[in-house]
TINUGU-559526 format. One record per residue (C-alpha): residue in three letters; chain; x, y, z negated. Coordinates in nm, 3 decimals. Layout:
N
- ALA, A, X, Y, Z
...
***
This chain:
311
- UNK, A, 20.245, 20.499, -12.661
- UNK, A, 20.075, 20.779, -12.856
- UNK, A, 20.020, 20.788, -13.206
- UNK, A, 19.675, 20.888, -13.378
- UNK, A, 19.563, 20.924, -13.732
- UNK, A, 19.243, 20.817, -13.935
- UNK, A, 19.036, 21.085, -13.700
- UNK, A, 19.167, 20.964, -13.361
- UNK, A, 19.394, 21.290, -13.289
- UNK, A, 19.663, 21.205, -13.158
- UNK, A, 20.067, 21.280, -13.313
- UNK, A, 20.217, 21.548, -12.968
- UNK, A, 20.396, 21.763, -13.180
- UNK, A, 20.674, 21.791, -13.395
- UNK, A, 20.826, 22.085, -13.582
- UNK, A, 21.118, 22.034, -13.729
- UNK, A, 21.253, 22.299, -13.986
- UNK, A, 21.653, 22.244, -13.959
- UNK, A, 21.705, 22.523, -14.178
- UNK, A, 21.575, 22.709, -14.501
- UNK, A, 21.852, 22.995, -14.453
- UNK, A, 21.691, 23.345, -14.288
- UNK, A, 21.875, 23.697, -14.264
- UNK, A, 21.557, 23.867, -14.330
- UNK, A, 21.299, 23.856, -14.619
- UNK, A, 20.975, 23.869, -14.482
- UNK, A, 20.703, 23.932, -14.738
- UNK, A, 20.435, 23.702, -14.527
- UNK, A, 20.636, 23.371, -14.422
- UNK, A, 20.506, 23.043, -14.558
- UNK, A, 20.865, 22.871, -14.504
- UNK, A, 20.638, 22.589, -14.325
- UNK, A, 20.479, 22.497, -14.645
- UNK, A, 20.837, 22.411, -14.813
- UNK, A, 20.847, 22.501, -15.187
- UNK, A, 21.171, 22.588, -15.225
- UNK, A, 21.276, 22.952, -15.171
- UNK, A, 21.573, 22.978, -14.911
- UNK, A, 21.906, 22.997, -15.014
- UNK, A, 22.249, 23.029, -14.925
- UNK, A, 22.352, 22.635, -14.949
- UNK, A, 22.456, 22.471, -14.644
- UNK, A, 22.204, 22.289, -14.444
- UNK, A, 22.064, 21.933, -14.625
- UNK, A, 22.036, 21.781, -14.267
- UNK, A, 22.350, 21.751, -14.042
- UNK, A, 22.299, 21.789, -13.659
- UNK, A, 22.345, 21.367, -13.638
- UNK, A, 22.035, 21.310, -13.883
- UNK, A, 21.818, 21.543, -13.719
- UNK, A, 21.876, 21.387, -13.382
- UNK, A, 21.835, 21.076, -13.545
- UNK, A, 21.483, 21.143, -13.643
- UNK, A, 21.398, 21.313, -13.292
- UNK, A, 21.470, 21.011, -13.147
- UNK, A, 21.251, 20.823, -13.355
- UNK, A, 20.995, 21.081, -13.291
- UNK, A, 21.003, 21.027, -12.899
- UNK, A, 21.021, 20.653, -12.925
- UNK, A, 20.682, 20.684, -13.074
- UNK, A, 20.543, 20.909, -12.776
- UNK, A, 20.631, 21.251, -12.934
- UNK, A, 20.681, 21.463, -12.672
- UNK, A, 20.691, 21.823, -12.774
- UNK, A, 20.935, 21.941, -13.033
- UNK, A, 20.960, 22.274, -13.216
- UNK, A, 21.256, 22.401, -13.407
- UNK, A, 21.209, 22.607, -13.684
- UNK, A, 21.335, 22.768, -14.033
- UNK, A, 21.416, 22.965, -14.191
- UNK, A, 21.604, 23.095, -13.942
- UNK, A, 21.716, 22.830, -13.697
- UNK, A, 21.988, 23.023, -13.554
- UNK, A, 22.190, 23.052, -13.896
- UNK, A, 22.281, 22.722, -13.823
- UNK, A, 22.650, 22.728, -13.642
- UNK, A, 22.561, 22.392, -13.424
- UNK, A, 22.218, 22.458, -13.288
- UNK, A, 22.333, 22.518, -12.933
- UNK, A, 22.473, 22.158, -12.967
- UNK, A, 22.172, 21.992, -13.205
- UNK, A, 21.952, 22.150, -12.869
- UNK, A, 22.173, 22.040, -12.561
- UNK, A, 22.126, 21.658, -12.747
- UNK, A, 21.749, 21.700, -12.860
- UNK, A, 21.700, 21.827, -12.465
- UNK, A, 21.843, 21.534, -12.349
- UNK, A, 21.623, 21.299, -12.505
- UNK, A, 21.497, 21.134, -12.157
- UNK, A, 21.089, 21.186, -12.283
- UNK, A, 21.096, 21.512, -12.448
- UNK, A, 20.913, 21.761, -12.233
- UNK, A, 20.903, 22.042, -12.412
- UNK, A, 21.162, 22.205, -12.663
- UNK, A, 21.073, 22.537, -12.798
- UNK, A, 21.171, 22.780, -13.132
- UNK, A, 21.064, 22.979, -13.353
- UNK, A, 21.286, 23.273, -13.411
- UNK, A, 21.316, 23.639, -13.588
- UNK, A, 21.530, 23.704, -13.270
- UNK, A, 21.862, 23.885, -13.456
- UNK, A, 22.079, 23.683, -13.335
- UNK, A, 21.925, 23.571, -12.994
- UNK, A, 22.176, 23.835, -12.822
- UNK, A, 22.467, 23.672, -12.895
- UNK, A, 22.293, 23.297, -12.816
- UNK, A, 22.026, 23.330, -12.567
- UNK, A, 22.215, 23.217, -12.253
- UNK, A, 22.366, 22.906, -12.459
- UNK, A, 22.049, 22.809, -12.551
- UNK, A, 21.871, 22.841, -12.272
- UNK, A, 22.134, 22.670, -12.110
- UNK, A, 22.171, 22.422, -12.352
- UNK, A, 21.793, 22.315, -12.238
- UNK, A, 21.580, 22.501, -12.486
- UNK, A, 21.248, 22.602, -12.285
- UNK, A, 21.033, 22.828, -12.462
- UNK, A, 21.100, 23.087, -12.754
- UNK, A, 20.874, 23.219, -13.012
- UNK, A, 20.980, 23.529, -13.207
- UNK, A, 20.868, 23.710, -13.518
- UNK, A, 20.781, 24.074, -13.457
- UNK, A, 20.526, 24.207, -13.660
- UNK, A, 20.505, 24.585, -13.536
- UNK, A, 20.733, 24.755, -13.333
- UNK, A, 20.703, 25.070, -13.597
- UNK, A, 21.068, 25.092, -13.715
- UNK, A, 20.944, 25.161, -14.059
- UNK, A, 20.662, 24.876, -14.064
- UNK, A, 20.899, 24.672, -13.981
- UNK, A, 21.173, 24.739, -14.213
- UNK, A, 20.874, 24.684, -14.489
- UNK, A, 20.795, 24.357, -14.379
- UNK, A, 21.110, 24.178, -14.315
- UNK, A, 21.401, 24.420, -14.443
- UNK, A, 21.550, 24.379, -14.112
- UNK, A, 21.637, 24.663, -13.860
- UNK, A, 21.344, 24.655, -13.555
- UNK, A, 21.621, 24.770, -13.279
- UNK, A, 21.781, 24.413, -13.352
- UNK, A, 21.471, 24.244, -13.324
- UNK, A, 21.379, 24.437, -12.953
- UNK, A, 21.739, 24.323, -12.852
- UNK, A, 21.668, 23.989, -12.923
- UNK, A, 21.332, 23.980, -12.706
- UNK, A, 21.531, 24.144, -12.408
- UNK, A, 21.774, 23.908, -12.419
- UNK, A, 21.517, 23.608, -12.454
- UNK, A, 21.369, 23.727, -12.165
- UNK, A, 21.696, 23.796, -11.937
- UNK, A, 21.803, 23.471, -12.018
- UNK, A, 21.533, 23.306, -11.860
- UNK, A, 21.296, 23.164, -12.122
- UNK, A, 20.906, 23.113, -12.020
- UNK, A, 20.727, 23.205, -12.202
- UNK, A, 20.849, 23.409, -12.468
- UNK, A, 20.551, 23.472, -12.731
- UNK, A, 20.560, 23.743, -12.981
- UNK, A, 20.433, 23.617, -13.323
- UNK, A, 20.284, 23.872, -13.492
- UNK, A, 20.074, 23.817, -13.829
- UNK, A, 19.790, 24.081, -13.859
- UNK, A, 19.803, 24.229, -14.229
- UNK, A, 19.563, 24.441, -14.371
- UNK, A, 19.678, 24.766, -14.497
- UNK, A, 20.041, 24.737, -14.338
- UNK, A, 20.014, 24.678, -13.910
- UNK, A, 19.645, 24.618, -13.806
- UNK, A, 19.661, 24.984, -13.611
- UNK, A, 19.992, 24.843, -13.494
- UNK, A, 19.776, 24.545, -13.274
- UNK, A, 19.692, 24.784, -12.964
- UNK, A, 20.115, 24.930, -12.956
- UNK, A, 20.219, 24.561, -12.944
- UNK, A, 19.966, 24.464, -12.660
- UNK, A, 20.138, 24.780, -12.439
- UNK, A, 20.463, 24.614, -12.554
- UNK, A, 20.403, 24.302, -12.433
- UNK, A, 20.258, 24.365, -12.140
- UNK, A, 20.628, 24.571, -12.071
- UNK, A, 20.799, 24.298, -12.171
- UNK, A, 20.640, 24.026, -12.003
- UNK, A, 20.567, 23.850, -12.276
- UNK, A, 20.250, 23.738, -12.444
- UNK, A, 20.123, 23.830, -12.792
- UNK, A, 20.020, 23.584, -13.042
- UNK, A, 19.795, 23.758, -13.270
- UNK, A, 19.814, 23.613, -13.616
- UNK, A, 19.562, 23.564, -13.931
- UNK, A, 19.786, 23.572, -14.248
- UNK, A, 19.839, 23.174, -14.407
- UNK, A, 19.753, 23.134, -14.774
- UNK, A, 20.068, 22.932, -14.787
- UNK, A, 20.387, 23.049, -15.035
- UNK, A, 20.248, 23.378, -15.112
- UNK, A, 20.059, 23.501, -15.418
- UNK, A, 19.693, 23.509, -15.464
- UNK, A, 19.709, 23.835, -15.506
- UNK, A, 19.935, 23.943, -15.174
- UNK, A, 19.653, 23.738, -14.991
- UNK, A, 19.361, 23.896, -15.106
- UNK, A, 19.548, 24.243, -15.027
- UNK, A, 19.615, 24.167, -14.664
- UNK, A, 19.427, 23.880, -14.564
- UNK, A, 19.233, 24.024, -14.284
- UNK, A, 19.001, 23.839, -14.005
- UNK, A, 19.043, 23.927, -13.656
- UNK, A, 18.692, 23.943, -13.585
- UNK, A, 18.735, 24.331, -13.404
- UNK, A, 19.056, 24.214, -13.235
- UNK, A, 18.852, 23.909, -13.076
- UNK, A, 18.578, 24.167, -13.043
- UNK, A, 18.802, 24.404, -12.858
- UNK, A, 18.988, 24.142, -12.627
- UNK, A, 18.655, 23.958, -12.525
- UNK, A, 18.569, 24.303, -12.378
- UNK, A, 18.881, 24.380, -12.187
- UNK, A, 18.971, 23.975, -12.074
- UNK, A, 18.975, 23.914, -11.707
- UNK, A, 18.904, 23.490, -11.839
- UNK, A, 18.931, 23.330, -12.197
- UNK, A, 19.121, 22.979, -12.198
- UNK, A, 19.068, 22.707, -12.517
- UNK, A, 19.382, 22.530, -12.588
- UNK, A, 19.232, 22.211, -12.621
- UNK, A, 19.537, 22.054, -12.778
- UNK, A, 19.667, 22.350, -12.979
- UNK, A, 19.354, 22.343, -13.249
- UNK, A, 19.127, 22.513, -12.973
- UNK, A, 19.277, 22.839, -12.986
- UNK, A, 19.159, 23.063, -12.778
- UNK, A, 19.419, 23.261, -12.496
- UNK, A, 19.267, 23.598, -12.398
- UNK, A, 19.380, 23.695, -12.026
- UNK, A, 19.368, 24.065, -11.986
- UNK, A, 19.506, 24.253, -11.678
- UNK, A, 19.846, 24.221, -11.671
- UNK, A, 19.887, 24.048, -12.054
- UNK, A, 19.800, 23.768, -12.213
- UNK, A, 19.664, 23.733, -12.611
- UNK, A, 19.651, 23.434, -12.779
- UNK, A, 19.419, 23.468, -13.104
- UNK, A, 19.582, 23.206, -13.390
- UNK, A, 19.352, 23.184, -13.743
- UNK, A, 19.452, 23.046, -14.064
- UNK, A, 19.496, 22.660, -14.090
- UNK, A, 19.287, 22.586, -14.308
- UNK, A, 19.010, 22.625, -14.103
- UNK, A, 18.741, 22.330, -13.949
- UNK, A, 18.885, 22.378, -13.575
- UNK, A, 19.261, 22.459, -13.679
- UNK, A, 19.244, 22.096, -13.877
- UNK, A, 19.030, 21.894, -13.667
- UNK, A, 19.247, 21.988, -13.335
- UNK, A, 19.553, 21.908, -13.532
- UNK, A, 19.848, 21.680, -13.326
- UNK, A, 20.125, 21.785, -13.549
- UNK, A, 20.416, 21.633, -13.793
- UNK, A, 20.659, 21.881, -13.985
- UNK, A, 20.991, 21.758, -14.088
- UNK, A, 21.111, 21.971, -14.384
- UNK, A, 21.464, 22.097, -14.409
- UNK, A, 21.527, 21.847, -14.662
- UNK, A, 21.456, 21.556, -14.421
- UNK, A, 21.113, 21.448, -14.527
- UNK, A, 20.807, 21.393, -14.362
- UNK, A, 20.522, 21.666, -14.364
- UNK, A, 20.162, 21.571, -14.278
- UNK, A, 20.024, 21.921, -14.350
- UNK, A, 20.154, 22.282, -14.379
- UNK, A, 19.885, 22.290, -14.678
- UNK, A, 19.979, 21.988, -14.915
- UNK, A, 20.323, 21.909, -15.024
- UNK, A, 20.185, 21.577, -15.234
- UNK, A, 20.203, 21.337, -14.942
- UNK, A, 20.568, 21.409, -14.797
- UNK, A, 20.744, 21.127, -14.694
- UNK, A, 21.131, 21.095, -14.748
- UNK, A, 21.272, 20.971, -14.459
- UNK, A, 21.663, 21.113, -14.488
- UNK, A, 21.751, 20.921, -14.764
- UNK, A, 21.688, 20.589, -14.550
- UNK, A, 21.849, 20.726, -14.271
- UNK, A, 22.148, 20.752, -14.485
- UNK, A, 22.079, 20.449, -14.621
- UNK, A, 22.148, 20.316, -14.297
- UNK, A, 21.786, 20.158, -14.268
- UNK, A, 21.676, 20.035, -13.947
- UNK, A, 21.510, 20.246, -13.674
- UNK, A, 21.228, 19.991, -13.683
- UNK, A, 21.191, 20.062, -14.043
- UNK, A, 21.222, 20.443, -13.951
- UNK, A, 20.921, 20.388, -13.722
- UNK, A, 20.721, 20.284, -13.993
- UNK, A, 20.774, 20.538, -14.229
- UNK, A, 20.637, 20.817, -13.930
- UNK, A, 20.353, 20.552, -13.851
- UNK, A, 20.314, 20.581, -14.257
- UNK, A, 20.297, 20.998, -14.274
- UNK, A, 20.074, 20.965, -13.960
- UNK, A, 19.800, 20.799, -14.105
- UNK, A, 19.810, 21.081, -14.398
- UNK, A, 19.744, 21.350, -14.163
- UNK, A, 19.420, 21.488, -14.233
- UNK, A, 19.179, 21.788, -14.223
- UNK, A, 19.215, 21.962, -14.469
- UNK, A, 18.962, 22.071, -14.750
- UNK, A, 19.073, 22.346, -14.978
- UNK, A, 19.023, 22.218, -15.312
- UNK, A, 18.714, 22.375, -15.554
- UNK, A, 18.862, 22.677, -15.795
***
């Protein structure tokens, strides 16, 4: 069974952000389209309600699930929220999205624990362009990609959003970097979504010379078909992957994802945050799982492109 929406693409993915708390302050993150600033309050979700509402998930033929933030690993019980979202007999795929701080500490519990793939945040690997961006210290962040990689993860991707003005010379260091690593480079197009008009217009910057560039140096170019047709650059020894903004014609018409906010509601679109669905407060409630099915088959059919309203 395989959900689709009112354009026939069908519901594969879910990301669910299990946390709003971070230990860095990066100037560019869109919080997955949540309003609400993070803060030091403990988690709105416990590990049992978040599990609840994977399971629901799979029972409706989602197969791939993300975990995100904030900063996932803040939370004190991911290892264990993972080890039971891994278990989930039809779940083939469970990845995160991580600044890496704390993945030294971690990485062999969660990889262990069944976690498959890992996505960090690195947006230079220039100690001082990084401090700018996040506030965090970069030799923290490197640790936290060696120690993805020793502990087995495949693939680990580097997430790194392209900003105008702060890291675009930075795009040819981190190539070199992860081709050393062994680890592939998602190149990033920064997301009108949570920051100012004004920081947008200052670093918003299209990657038309980085696609330029790679096109001349790939060995083959590969179109995600079911990851909004990105396009994966294969160069000799490394591997680029090219990610625009979402609110673009391909991004939108490719889309096969759900979010699940980190206040246990139901997120058709990173854009929009008028057509959430609650679906915590039934959990806790104590509403059936049948009637939990119908609230996902409910924010399902309000996925949509989106169209960037008129100014």
């Amino acid at each position: 069974m395989t959900l689709t929406d009112n354009c026939s693409r069908p519901l594969l993915n879910l990301r669910i952000s299990i946390t709003q708390q971070c230990n860095l302050k990066c100037s560019y993150c869109h919080r997955e389209g949540e309003v609400q600033q993070a803060n030091a309050s403990a988690e709105k979700m416990t590990k049992e309600e978040i599990l609840h509402i994977a399971k629901i998930a799979v029972s409706l033929g989602i197969t791939r699930i993300k975990l995100t933030g904030g900063e996932p690993l803040m939370r004190k019980d991911v290892c264990e929220l993972v080890k039971q979202i891994a278990d989930l007999s039809d779940v083939r795929d469970l990845s995160m999205t991580t600044n890496g701080l704390l993945l030294p500490e971690i990485a062999d519990d969660l990889y262990a624990a069944g976690l498959k793939r890992i996505n960090i945040s690195l947006p230079s690997i220039n100690p001082e362009t990084y401090s700018k961006l996040t506030g965090g210290n970069l030799e923290n962040a490197l640790a936290g990609v060696k120690a993805a990689k020793k502990a087995g993860f495949n693939p680990v991707k580097l997430n790194m959003v392209v900003l105008k003005g702060v890291n675009v010379n930075d795009v040819a260091q981190m190539i070199e970097f992860a081709r050393e690593t062994g680890t592939i480079l998602q190149l990033i197009e920064l997301d009108p979504v949570n920051v100012s008009r004004e920081y947008y217009s200052k670093h918003h910057r299209f990657l038309i010379e980085q696609e330029a560039m790679l096109r001349d140096k790939a060995v083959s170019v590969e179109t995600r078909r079911l990851m909004q047709n990105r396009l994966i650059y294969h160069l000799p020894d490394v591997t680029v992957e090219v990610v625009h903004p979402t609110e673009n014609s391909s991004f939108c018409m490719h889309c096969t994802r759900l979010r699940v906010t980190s206040d246990g509601k139901l997120k058709p679109c990173l854009m929009k945050n008028d057509n959430l669905t609650d679906i915590l407060t039934p959990i806790r409630q104590g509403v059936s799982d049948e009637e939990l099915k119908q609230l996902f088959m409910q924010a399902n059919l309000q996925r949509e492109p989106f169209i960037k309203p008129s100014s």
